[in-house]
C-alpha positions in Angstrom: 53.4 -75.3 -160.2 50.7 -73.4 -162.6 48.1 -71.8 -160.5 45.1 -72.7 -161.1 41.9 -70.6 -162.1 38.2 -71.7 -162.6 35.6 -70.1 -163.9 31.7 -70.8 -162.7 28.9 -69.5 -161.5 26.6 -68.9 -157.9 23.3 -70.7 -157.8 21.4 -67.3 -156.9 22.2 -65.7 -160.0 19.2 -67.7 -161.1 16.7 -68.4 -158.2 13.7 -68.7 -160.2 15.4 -72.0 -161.8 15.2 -75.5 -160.5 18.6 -77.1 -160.3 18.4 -79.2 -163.7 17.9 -76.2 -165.4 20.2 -74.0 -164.2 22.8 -77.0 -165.0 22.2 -77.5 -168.0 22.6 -73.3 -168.8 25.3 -73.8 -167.4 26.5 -76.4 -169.9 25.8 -73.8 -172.4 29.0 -72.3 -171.7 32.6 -73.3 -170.7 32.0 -72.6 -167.0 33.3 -75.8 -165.2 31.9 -75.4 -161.1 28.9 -74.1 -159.4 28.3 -72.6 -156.2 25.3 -73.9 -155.0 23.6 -71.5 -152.5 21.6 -73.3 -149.7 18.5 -70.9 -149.8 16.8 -72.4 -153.1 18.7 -75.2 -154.7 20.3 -77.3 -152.0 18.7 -76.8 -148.5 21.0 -77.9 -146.0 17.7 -80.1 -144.8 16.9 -81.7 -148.0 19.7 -84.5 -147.9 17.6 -86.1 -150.7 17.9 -83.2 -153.0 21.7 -82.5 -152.6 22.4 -86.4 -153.3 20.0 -85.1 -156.9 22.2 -82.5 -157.3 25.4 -84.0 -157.2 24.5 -86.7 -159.2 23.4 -84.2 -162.4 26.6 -82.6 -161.5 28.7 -85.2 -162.0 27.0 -86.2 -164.9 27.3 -83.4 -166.7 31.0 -82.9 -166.1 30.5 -80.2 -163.4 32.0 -79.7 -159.9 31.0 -77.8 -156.9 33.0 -74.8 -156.2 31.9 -74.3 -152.7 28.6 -74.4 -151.1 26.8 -71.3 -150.1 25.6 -71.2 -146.6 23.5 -68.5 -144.7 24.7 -69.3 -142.0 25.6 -66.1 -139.7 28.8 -65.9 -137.2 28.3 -65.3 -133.8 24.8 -65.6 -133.6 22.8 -68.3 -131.4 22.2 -71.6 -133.5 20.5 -75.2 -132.7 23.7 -77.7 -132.1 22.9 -79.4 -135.3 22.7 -76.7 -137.6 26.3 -76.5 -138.7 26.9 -79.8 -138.6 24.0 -80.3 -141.2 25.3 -77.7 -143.4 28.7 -79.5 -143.6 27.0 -82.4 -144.4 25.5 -81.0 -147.4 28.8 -79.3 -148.4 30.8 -82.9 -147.8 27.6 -84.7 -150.3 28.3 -82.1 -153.1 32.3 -82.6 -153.0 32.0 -79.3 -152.1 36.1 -77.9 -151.1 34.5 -74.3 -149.4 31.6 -73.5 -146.9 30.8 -69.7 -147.6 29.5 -68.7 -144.5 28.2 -65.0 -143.3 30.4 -62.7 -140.4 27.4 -62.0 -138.1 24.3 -59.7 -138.6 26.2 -56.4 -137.9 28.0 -54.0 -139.3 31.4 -53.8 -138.3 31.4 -49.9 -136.9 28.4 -51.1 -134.6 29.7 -54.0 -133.4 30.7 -54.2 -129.8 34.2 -55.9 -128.4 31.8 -58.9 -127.0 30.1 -59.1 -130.8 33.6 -59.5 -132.7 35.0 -62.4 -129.7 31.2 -64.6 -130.6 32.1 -63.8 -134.5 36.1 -65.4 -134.2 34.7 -67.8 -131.4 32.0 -69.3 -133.7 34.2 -69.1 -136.4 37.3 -70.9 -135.0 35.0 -74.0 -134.0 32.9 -74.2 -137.0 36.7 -74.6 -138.5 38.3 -77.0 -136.4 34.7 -79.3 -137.9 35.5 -78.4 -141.1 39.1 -79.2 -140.8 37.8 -83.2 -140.0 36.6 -83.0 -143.6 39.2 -81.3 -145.2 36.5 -78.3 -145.7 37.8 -74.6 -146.0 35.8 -71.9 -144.2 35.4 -68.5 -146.6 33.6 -65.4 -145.6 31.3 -63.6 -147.4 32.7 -59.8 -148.3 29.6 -58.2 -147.5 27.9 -54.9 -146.0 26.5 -55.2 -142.9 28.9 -57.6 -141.5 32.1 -58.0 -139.4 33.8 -58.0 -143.4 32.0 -54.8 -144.7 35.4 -53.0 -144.8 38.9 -53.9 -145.6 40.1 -52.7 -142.1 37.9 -55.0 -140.2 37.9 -58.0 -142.6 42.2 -57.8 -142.0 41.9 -57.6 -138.3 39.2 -60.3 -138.1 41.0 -62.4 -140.4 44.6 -61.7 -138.4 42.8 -62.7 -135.4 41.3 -66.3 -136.4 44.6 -67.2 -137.9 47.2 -66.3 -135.1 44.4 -68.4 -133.1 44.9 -71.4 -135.2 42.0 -71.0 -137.8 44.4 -72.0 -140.9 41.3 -73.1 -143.3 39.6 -69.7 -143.3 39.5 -67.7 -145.7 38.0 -64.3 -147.2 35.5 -63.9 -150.4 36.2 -61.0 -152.7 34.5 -59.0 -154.7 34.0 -55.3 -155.5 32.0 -52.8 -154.1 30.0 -51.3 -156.6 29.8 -47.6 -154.0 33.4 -47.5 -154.4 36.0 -46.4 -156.9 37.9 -48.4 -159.3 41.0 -47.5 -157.7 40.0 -47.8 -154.1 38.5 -51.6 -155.2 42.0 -52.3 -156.6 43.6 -51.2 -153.1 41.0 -53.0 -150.6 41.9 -56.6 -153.0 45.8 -56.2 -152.6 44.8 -55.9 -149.1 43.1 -59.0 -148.5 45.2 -60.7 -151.3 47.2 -63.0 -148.9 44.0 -64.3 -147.0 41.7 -64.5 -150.4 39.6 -68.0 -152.1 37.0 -67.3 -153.9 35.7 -64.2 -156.0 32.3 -63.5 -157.0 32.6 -61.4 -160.5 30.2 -59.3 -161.8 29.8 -55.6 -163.7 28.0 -53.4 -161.1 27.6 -49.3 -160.8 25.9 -48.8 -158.0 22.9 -50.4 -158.6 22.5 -51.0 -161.9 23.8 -53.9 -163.5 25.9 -54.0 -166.7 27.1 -56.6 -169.4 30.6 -58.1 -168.0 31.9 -56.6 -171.2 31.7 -52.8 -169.8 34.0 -53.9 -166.8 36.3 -55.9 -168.1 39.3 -53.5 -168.3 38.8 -53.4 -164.6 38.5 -57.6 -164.3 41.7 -57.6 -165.9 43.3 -55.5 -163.1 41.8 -57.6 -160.8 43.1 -60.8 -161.9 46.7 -59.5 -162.4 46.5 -58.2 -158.8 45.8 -61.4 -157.8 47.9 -63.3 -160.1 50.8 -61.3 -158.7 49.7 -61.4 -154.7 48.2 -64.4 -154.1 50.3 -68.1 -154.0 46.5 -69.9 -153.9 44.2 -71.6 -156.6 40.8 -69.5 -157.1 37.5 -69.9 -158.5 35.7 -66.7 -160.1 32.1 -67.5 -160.2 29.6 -65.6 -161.7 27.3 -63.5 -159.6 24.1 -61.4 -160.9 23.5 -60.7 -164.3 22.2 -58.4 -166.2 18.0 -58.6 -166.6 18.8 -61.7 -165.2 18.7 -63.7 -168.0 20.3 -66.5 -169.1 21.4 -64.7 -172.7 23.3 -62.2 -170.5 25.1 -65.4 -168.5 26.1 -66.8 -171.5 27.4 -63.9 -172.8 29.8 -62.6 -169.4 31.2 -66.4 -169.4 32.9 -66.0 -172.8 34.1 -62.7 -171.2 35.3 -64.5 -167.8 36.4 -67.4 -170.1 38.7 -64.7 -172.2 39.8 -62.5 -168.7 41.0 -66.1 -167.7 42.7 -67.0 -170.6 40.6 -70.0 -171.3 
């Protein structure tokens, strides 16, 4: 069977929208799913507001890629937290919670830290599991997945404990090189869901266009290592504007081969 490859976009890449807006830029495009980050658009405590959301969503054609949680691994939480942001993930159809490996990165983080990281991250699983919900890490500094090494051995860890639905988040690190990028996603390859795309160097921000030679390694690295269906969402734009969106989803769109 065909893999399959989506192309969207992550709520945050426009913050200073409300939701109907920001779907119906969307609909200026070919993007077909969303990321919906809890921060701004859908607030894990506004059950009103997600039912709104997935409502303009469907009726614009448009599904949720995954939903976009802050919440962090490991760290002490009210009993009803998770369960609330599972909620809103279940009401927006929503296949993948994106959740955050702790507050720390992983070269300060002490034996207890990493056990509370895989302990937190093995329940919150097992929920998600009752909903047919996949767990995904964020690839991010400052947490137990800031590097390659760490974000193998956590990930080794949670699965040879029976956390099958989790997953790891790519993207690349705009401090690194090119060719190191390419080596850290062959890495993480076999354990990968979604990647958030976007033309970074350092910290300046470029048209897609400038990387795509790179996005096209990308993609044929994972074409050629992973088994799995992924989304590629859109993440940060240039100027942030919506001109700028527009133009990198004809670019993911063409990297795609849509």
């Amino acid at each position: 069977m065909d893999k399959i490859y989506r192309a969207g976009i992550v709520s945050v890449t426009f913050r200073q929208f409300g939701y109907k807006n920001l779907i119906k830029y969307v609909k200026q495009t070919d993007l077909s799913c969303i990321e919906w980050g809890s921060d701004i658009h859908v607030p894990y405590n506004e059950p009103e507001k997600t039912a709104a959301v997935a409502e303009e969503m469907r009726a614009n054609n448009l599904t949720a890629a995954s939903y976009g949680s802050y919440y962090r691994l490991g760290q002490p939480h009210d009993s009803e937290l998770f369960f609330m942001i599972l909620n809103t993930a279940k009401n927006l159809s929503a296949p993948m919670l994106r959740v955050w490996g702790g507050i720390t990165g992983s070269k300060n983080l002490d034996i207890r830290g990493r056990k509370n990281i895989i302990g937190d991250a093995l329940d919150i699983a097992e929920k998600a599991q009752n909903e047919n919900i996949k767990i995904s890490l964020e690839y991010h500094a400052d947490t137990i997945t800031d590097t390659v090494e760490s974000a193998l051995d956590f990930i080794s860890e949670v699965k040879k404990s029976g956390g099958e639905n989790i997953y790891l988040y790519w993207q690349p690190n705009q401090n690194m090189s090119f060719g190191e990028n390419k080596k850290c996603l062959v890495k993480i390859c076999p354990y990968l869901s979604n990647i958030h795309v976007f033309a970074w160097e350092n910290s300046a921000r470029l048209p897609l266009i400038e990387h795509k030679n790179r996005w096209e390694s990308y993609i044929d690295i994972i074409k050629n290592n992973s088994e799995r269906n992924h989304d590629f969402l859109l993440e940060f734009v240039k100027n942030d504007t919506v001109e700028q969106m527009v133009e990198d989803a004809k670019v993911l769109m063409d990297l795609l081969g849509k």
